[in-house]
Biopython code that builds the backbone (N, CA, C, O; Angstrom):
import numpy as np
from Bio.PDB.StructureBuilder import StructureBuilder

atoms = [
    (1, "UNK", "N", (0.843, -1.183, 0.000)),
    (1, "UNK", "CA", (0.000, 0.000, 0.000)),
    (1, "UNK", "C", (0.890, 1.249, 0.000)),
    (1, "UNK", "O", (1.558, 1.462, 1.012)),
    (2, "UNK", "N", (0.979, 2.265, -1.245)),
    (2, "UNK", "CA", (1.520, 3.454, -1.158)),
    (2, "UNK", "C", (0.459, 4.614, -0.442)),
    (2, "UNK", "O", (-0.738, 4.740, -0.700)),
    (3, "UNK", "N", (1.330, 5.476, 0.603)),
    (3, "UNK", "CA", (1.023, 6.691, 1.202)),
    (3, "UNK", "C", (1.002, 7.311, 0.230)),
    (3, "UNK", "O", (1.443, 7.068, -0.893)),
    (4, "UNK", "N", (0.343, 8.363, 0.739)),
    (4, "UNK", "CA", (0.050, 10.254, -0.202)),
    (4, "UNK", "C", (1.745, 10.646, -0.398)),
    (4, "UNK", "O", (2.111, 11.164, -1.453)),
    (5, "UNK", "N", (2.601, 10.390, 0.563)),
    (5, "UNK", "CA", (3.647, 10.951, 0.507)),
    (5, "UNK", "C", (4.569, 9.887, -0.552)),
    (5, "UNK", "O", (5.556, 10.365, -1.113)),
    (6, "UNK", "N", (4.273, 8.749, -0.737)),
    (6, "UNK", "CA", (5.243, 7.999, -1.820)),
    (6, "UNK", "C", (4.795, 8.492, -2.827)),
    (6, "UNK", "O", (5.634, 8.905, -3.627)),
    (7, "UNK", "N", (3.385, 8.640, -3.172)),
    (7, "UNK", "CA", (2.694, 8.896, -4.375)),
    (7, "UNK", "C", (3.141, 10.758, -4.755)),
    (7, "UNK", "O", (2.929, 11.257, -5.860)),
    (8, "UNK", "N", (3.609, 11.331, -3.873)),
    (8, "UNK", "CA", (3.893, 12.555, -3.869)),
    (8, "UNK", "C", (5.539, 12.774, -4.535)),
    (8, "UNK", "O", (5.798, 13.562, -5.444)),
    (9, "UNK", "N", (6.569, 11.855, -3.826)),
    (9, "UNK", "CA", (7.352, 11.535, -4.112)),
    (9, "UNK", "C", (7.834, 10.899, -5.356)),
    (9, "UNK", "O", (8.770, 11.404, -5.975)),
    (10, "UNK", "N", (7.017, 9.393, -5.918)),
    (10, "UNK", "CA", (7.228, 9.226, -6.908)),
    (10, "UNK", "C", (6.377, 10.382, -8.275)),
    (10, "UNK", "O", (6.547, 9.986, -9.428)),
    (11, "UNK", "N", (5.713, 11.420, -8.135)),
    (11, "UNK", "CA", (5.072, 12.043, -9.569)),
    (11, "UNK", "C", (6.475, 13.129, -9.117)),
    (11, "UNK", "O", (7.015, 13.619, -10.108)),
    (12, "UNK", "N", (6.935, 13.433, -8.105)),
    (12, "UNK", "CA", (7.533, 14.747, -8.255)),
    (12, "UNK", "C", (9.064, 14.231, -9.033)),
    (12, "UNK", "O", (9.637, 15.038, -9.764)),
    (13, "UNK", "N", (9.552, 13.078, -8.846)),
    (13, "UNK", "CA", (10.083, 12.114, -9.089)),
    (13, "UNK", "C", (10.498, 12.279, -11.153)),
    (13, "UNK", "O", (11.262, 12.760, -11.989)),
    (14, "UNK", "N", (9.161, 11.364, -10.906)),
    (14, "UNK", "CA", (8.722, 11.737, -12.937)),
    (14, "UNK", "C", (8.694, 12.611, -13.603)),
    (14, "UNK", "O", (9.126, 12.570, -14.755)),
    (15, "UNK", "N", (8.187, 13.625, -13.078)),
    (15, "UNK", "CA", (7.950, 15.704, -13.407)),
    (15, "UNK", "C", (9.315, 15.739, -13.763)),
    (15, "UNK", "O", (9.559, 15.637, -14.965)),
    (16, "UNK", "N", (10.226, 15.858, -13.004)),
    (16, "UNK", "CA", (11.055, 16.619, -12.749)),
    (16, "UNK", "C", (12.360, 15.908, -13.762)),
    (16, "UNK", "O", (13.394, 16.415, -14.195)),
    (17, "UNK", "N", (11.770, 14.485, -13.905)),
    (17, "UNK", "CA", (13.401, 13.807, -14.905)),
    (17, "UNK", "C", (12.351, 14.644, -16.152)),
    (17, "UNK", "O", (12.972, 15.582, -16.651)),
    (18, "UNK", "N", (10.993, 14.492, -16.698)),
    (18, "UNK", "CA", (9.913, 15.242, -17.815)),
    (18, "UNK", "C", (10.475, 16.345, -17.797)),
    (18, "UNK", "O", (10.904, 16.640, -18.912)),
    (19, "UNK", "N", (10.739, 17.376, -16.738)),
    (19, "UNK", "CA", (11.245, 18.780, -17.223)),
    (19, "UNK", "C", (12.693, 18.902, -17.352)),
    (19, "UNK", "O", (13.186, 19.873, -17.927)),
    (20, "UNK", "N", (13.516, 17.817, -16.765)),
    (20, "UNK", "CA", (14.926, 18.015, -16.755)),
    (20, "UNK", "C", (15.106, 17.675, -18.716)),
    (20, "UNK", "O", (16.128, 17.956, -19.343)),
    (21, "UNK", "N", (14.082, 17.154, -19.221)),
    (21, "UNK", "CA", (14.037, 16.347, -20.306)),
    (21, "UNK", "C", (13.921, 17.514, -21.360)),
    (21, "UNK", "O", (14.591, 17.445, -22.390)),
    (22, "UNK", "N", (13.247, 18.377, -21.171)),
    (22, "UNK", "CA", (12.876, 19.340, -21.907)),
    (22, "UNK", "C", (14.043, 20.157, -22.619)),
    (22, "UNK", "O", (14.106, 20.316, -23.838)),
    (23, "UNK", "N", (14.982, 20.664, -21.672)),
    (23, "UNK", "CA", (16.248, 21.025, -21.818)),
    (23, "UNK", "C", (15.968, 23.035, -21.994)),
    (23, "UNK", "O", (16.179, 23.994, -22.736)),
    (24, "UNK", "N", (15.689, 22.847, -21.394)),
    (24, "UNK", "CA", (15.042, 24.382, -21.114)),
    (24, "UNK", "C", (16.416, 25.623, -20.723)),
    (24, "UNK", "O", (16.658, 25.421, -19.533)),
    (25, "UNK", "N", (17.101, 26.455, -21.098)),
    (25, "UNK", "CA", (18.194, 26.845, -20.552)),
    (25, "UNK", "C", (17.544, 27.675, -19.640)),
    (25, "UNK", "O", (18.157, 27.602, -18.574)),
    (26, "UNK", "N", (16.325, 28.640, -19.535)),
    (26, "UNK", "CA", (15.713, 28.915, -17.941)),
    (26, "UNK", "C", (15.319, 28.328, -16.988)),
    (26, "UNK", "O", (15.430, 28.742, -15.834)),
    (27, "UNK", "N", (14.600, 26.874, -17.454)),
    (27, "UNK", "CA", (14.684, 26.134, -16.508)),
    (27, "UNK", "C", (15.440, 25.858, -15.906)),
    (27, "UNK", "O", (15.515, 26.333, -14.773)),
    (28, "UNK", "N", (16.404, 24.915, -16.398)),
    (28, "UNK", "CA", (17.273, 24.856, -15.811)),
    (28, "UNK", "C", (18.176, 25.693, -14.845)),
    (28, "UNK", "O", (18.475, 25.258, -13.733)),
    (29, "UNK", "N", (18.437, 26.445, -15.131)),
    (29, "UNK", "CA", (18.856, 28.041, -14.394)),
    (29, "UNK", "C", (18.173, 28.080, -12.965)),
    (29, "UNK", "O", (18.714, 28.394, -11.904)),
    (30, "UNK", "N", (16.700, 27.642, -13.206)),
    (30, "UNK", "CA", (15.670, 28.190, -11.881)),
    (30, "UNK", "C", (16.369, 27.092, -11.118)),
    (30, "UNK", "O", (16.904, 27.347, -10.039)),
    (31, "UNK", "N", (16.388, 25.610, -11.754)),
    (31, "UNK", "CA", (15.939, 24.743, -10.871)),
    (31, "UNK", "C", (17.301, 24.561, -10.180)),
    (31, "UNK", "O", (17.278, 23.929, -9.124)),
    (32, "UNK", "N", (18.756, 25.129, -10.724)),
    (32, "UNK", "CA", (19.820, 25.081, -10.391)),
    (32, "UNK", "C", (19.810, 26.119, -8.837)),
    (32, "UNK", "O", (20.322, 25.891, -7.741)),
    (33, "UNK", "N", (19.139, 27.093, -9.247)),
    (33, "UNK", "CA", (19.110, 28.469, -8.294)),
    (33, "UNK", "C", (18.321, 27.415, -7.078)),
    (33, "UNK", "O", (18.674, 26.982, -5.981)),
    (34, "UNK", "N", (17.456, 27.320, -7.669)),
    (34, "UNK", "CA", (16.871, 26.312, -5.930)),
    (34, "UNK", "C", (17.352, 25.580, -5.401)),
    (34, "UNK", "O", (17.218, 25.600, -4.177)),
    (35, "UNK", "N", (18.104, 24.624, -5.970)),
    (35, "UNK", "CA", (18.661, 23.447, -5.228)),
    (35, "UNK", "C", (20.053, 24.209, -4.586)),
    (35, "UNK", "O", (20.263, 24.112, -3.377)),
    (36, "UNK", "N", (20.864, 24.871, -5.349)),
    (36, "UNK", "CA", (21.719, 25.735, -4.510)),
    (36, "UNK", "C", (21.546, 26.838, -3.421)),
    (36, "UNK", "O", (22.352, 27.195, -2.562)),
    (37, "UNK", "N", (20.478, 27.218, -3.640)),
    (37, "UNK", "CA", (20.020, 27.868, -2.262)),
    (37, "UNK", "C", (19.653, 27.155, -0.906)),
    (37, "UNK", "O", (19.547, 27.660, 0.212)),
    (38, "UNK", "N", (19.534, 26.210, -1.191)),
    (38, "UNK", "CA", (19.523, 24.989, 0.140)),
    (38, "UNK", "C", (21.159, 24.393, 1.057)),
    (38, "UNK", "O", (21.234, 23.770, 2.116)),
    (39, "UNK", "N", (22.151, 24.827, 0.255)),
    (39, "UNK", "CA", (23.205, 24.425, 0.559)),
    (39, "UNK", "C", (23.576, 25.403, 1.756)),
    (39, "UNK", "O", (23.158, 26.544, 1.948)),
    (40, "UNK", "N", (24.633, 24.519, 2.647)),
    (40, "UNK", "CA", (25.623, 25.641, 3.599)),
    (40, "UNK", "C", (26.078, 26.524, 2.929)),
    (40, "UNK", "O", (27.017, 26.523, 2.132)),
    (41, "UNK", "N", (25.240, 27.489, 3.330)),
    (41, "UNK", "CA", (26.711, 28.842, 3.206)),
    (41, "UNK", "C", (26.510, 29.849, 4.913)),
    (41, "UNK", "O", (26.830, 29.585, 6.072)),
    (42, "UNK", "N", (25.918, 30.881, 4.342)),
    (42, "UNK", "CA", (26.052, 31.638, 6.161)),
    (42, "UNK", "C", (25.129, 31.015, 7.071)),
    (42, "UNK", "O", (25.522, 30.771, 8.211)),
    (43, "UNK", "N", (23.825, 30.692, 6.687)),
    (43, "UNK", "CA", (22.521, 29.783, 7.155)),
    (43, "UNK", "C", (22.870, 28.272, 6.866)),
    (43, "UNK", "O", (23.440, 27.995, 5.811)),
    (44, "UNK", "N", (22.591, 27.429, 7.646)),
    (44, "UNK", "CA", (23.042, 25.992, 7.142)),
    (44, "UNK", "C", (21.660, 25.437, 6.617)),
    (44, "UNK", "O", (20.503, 25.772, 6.871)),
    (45, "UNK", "N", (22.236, 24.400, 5.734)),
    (45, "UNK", "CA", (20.951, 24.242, 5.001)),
    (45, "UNK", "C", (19.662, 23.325, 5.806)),
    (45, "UNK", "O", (18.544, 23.251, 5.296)),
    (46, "UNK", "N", (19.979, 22.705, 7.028)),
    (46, "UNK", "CA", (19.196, 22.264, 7.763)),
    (46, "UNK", "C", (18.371, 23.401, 8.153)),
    (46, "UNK", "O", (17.169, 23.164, 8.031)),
    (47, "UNK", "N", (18.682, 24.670, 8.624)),
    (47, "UNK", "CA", (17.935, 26.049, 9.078)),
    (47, "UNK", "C", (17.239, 26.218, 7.728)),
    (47, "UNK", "O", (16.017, 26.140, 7.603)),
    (48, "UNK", "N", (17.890, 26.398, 6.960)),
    (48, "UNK", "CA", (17.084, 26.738, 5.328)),
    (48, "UNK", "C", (16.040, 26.263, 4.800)),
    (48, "UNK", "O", (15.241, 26.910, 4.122)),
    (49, "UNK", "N", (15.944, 24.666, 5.172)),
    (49, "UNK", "CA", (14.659, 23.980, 5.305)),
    (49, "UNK", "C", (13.738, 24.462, 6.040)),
    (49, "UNK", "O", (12.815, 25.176, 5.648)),
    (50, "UNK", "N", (13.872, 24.224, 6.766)),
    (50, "UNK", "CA", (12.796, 24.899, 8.096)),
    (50, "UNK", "C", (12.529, 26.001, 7.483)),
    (50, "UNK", "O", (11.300, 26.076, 7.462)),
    (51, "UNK", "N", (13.029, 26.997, 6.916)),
    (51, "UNK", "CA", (12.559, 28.493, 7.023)),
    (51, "UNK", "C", (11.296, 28.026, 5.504)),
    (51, "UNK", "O", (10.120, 28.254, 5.219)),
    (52, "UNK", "N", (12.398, 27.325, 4.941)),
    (52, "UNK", "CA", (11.317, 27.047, 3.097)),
    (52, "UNK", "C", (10.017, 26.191, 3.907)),
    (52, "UNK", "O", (8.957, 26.263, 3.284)),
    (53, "UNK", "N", (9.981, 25.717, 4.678)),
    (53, "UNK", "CA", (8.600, 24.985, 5.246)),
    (53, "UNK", "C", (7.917, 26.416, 5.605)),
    (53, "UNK", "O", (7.373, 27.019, 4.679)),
    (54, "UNK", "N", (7.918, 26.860, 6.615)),
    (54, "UNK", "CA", (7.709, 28.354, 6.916)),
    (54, "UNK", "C", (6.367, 29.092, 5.679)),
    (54, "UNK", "O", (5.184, 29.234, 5.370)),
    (55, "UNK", "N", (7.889, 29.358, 5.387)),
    (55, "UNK", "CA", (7.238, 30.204, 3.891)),
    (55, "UNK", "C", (6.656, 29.459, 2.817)),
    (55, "UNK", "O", (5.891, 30.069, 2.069)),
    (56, "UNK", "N", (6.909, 28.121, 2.587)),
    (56, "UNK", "CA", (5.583, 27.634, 1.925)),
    (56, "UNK", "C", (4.112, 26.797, 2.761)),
    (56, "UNK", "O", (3.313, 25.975, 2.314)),
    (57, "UNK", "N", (4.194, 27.251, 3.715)),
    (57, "UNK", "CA", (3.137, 26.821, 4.681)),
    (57, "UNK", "C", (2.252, 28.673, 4.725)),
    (57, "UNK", "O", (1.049, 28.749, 4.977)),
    (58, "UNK", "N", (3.043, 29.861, 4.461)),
    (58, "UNK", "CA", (2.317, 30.605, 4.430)),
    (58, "UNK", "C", (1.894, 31.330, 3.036)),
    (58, "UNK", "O", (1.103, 32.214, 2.708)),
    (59, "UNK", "N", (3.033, 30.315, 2.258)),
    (59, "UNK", "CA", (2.379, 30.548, 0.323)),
    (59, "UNK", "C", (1.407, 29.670, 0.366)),
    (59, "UNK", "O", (0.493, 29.719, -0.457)),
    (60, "UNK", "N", (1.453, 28.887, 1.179)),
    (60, "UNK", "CA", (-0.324, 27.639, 1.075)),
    (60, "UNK", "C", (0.230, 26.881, -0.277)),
    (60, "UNK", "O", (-0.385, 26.939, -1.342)),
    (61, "UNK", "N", (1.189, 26.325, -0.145)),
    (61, "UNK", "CA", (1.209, 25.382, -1.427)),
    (61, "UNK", "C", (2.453, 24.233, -0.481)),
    (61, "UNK", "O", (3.579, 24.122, 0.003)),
    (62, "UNK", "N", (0.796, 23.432, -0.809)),
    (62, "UNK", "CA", (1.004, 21.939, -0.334)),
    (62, "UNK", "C", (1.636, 21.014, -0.414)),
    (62, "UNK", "O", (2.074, 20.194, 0.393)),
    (63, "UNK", "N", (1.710, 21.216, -1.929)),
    (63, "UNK", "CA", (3.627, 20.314, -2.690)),
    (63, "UNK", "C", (4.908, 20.696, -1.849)),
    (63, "UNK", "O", (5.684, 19.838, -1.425)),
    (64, "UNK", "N", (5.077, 22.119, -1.630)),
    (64, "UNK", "CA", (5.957, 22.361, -1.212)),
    (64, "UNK", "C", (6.154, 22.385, 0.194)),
    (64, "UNK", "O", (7.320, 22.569, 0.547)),
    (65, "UNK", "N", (5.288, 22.243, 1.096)),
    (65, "UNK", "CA", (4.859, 21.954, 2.224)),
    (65, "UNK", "C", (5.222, 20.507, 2.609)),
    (65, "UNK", "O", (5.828, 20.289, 3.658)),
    (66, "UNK", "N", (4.786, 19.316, 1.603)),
    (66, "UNK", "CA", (5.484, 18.132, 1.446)),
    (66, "UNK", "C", (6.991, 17.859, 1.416)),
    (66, "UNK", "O", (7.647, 17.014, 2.024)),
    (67, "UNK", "N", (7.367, 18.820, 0.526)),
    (67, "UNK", "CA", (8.801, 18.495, 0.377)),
    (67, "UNK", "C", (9.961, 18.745, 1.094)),
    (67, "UNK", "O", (11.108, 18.300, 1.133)),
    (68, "UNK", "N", (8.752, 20.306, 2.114)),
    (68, "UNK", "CA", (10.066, 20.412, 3.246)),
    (68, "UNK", "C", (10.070, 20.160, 4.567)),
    (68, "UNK", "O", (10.819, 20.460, 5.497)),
    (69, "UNK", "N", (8.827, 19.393, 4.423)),
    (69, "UNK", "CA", (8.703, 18.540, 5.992)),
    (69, "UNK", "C", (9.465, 17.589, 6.178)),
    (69, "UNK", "O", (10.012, 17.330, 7.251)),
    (70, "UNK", "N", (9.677, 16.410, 4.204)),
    (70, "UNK", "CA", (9.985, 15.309, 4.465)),
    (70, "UNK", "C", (12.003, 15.808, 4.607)),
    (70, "UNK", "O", (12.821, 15.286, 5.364)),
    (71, "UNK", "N", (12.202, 16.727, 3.782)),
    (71, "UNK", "CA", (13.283, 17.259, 4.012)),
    (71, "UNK", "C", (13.757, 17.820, 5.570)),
    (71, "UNK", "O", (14.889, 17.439, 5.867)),
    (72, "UNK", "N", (13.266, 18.428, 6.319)),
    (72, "UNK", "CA", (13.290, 18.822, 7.478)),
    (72, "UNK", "C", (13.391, 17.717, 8.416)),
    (72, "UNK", "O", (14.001, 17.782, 9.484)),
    (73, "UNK", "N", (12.524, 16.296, 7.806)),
    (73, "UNK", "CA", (12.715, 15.097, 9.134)),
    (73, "UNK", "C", (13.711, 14.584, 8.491)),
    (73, "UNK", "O", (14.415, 14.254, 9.445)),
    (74, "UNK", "N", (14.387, 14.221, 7.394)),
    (74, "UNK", "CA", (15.629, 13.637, 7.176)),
    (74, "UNK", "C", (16.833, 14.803, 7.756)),
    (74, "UNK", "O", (17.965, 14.322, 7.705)),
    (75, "UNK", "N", (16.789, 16.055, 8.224)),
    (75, "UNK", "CA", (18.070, 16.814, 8.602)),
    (75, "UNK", "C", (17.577, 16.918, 9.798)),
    (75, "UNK", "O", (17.818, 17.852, 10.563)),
    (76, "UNK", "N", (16.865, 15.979, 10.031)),
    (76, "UNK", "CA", (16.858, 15.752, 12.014)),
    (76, "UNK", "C", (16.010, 17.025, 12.987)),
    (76, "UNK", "O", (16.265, 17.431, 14.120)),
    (77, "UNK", "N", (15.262, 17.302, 12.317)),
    (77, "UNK", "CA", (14.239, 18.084, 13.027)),
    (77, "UNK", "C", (13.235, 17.892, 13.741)),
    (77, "UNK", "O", (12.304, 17.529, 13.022)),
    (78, "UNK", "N", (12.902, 17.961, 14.974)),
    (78, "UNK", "CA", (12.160, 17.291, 15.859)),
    (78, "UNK", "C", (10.729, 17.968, 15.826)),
    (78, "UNK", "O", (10.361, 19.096, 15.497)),
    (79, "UNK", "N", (10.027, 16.789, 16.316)),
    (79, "UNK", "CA", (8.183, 17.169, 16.093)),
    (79, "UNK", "C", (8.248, 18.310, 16.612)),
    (79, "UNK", "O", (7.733, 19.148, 15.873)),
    (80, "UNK", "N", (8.874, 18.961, 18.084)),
    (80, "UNK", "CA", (8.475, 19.895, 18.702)),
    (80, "UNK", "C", (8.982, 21.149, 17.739)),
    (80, "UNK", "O", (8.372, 22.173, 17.432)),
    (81, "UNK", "N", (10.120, 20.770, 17.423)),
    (81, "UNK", "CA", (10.972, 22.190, 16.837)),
    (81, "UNK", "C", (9.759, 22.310, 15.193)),
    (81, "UNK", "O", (9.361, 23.419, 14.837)),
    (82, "UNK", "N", (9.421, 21.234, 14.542)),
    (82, "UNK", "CA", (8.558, 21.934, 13.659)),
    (82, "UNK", "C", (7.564, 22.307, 13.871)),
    (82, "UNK", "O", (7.219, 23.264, 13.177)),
    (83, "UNK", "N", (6.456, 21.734, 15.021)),
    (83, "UNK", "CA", (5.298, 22.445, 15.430)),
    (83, "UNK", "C", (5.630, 23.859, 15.119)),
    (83, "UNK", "O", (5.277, 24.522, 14.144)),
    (84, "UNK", "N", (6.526, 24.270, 16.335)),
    (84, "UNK", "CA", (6.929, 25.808, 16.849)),
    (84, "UNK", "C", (6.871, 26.259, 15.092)),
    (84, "UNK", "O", (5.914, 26.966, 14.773)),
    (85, "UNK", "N", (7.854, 25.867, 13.998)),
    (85, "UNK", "CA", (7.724, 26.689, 12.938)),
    (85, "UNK", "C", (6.495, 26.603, 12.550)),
    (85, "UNK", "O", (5.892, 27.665, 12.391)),
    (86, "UNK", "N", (5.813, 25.362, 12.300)),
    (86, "UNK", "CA", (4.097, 25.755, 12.418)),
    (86, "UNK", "C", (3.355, 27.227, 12.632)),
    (86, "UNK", "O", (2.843, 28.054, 11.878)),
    (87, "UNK", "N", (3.514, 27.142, 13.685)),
    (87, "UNK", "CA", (2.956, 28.121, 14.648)),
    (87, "UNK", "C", (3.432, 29.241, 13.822)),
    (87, "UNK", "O", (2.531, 29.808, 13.203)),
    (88, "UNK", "N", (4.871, 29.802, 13.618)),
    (88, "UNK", "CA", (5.195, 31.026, 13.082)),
    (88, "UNK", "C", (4.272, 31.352, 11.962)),
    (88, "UNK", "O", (3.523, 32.323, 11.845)),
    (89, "UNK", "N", (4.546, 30.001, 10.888)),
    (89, "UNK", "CA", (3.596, 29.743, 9.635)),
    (89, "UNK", "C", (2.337, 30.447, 9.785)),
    (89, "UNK", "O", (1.981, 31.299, 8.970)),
    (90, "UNK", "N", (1.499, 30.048, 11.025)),
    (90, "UNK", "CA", (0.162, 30.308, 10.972)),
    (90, "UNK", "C", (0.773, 31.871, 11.941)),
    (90, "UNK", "O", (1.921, 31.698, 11.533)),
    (91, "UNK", "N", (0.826, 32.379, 12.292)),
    (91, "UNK", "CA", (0.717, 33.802, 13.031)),
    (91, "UNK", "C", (1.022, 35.109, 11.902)),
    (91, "UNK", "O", (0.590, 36.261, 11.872)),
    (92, "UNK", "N", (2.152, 34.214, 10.835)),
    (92, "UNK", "CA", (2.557, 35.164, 9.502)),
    (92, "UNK", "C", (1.332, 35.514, 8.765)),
    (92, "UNK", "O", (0.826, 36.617, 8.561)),
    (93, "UNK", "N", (0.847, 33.945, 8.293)),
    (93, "UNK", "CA", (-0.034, 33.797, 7.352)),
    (93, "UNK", "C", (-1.732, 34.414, 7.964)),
    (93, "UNK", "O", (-2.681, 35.105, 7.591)),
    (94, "UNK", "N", (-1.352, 33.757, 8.902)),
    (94, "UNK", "CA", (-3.286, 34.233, 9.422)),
    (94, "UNK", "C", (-4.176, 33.237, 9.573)),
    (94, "UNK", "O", (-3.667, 32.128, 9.405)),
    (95, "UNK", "N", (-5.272, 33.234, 9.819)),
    (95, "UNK", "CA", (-6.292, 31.897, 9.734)),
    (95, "UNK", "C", (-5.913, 31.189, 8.490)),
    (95, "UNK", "O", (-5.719, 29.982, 8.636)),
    (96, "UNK", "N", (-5.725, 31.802, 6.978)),
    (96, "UNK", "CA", (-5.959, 31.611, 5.853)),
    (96, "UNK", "C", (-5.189, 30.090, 5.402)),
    (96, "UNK", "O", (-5.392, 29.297, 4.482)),
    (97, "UNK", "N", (-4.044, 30.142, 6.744)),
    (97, "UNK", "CA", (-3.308, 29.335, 6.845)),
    (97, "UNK", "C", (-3.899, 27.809, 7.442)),
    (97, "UNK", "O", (-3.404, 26.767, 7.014)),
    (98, "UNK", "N", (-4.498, 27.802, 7.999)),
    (98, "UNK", "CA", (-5.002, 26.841, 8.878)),
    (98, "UNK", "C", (-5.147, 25.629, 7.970)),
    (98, "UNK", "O", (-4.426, 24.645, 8.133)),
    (99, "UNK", "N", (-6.266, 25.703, 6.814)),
    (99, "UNK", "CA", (-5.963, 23.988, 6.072)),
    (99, "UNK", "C", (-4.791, 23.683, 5.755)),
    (99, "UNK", "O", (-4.559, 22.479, 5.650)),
    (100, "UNK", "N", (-3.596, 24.728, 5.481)),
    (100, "UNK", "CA", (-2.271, 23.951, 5.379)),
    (100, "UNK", "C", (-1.583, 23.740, 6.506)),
    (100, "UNK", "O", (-0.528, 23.116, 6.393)),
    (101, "UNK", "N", (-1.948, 24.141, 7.666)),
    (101, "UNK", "CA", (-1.327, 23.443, 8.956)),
    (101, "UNK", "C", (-1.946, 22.353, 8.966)),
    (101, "UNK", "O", (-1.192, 21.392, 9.114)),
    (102, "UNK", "N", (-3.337, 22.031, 8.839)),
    (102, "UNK", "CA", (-3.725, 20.946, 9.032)),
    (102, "UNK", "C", (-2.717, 19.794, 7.859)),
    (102, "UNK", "O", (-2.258, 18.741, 8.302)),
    (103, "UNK", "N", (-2.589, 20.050, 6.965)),
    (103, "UNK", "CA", (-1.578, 19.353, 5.746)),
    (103, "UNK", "C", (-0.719, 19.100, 6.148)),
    (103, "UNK", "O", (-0.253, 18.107, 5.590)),
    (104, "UNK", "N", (0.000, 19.553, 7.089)),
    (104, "UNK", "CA", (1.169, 19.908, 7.624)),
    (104, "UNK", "C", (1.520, 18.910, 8.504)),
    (104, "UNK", "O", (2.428, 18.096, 8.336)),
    (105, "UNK", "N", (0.566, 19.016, 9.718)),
    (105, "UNK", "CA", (0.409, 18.053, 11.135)),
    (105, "UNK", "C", (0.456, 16.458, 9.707)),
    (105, "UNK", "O", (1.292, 15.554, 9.724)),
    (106, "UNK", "N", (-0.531, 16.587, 8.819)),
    (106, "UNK", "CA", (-0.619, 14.945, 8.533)),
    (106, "UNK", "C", (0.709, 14.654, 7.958)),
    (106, "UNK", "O", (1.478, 13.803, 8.405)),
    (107, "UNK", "N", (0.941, 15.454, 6.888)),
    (107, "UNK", "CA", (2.129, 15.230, 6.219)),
    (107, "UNK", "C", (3.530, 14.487, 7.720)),
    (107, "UNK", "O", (4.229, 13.480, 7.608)),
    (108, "UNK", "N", (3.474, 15.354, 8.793)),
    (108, "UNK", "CA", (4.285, 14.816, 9.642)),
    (108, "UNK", "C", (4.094, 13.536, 10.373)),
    (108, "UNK", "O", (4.823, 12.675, 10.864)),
    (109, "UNK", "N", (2.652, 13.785, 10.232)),
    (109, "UNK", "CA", (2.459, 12.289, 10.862)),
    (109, "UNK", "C", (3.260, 11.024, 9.900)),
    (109, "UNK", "O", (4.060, 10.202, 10.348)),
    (110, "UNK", "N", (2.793, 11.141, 8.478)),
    (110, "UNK", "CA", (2.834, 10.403, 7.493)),
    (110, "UNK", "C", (4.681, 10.251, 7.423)),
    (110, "UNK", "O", (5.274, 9.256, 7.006)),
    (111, "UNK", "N", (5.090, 11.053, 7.757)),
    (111, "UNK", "CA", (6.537, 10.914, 7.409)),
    (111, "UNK", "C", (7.135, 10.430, 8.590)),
    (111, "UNK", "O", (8.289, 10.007, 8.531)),
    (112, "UNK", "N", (6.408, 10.432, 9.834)),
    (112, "UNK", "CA", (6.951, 9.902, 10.765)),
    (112, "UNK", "C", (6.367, 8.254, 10.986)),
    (112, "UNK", "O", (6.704, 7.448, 11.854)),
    (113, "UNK", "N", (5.583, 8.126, 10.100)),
    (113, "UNK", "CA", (4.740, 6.680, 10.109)),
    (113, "UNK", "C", (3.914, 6.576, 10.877)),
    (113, "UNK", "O", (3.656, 5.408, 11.167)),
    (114, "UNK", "N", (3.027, 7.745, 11.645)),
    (114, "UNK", "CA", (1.835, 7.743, 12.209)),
    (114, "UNK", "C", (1.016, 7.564, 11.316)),
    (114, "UNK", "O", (1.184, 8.224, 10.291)),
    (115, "UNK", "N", (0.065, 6.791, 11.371)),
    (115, "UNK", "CA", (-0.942, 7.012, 10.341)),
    (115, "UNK", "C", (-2.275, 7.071, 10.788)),
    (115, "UNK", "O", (-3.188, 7.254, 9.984)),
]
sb = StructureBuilder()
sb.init_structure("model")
sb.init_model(0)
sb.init_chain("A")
sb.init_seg("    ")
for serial, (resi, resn, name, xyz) in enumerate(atoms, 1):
    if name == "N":
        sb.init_residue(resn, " ", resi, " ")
    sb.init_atom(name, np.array(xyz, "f"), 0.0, 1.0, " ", f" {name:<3s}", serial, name[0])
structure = sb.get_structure()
């Protein structure tokens, strides 16, 4: 039985070899700029996660909400320490935020194997 989060994993998976496929010289460019903005430099990229959960918990986009939870529990971030960014999420964002906290709490459950 695949989770929301394998099924999330494997299309983002497929997309992404589909657009690497394309050969796009802006694309590419973007997608270079993102993945290098995650790296150590003055912020370590474990902090950098957390902050991209943050801010896509208060852009309300759920993909990306996925990707930096499951990212955030592989660089060792604890339930409590992401609640707390939760919380920032929703005080930035506003109520408006609330179905993606709720996304949020499951997504963690799901990545932690609560189900």
């Amino acid at each position: 039985m695949t989770s929301r989060l394998d099924e999330f994993s494997q299309y983002r998976k497929k997309m992404n070899d589909r657009i690497a496929g394309i050969d796009h010289l802006g694309i590419k460019r973007f997608y270079n700029l993102d993945s290098s903005a995650y790296q150590d430099s003055a912020l370590d990229g474990k902090t950098k996660e957390l902050l991209g959960l943050t801010a896509s918990m208060v852009l309300r986009c759920n993909d990306c909400i996925d990707y930096h939870i499951l990212q955030c529990v592989e660089a060792g971030w604890s339930d409590e320490e992401l609640i707390d960014a939760f919380n920032i999420a929703l005080i930035v964002g506003g109520s408006i935020v609330i179905p993606h906290l709720r996304h949020a709490v499951e997504t963690l459950d799901l990545a932690r194997g609560r189900n």
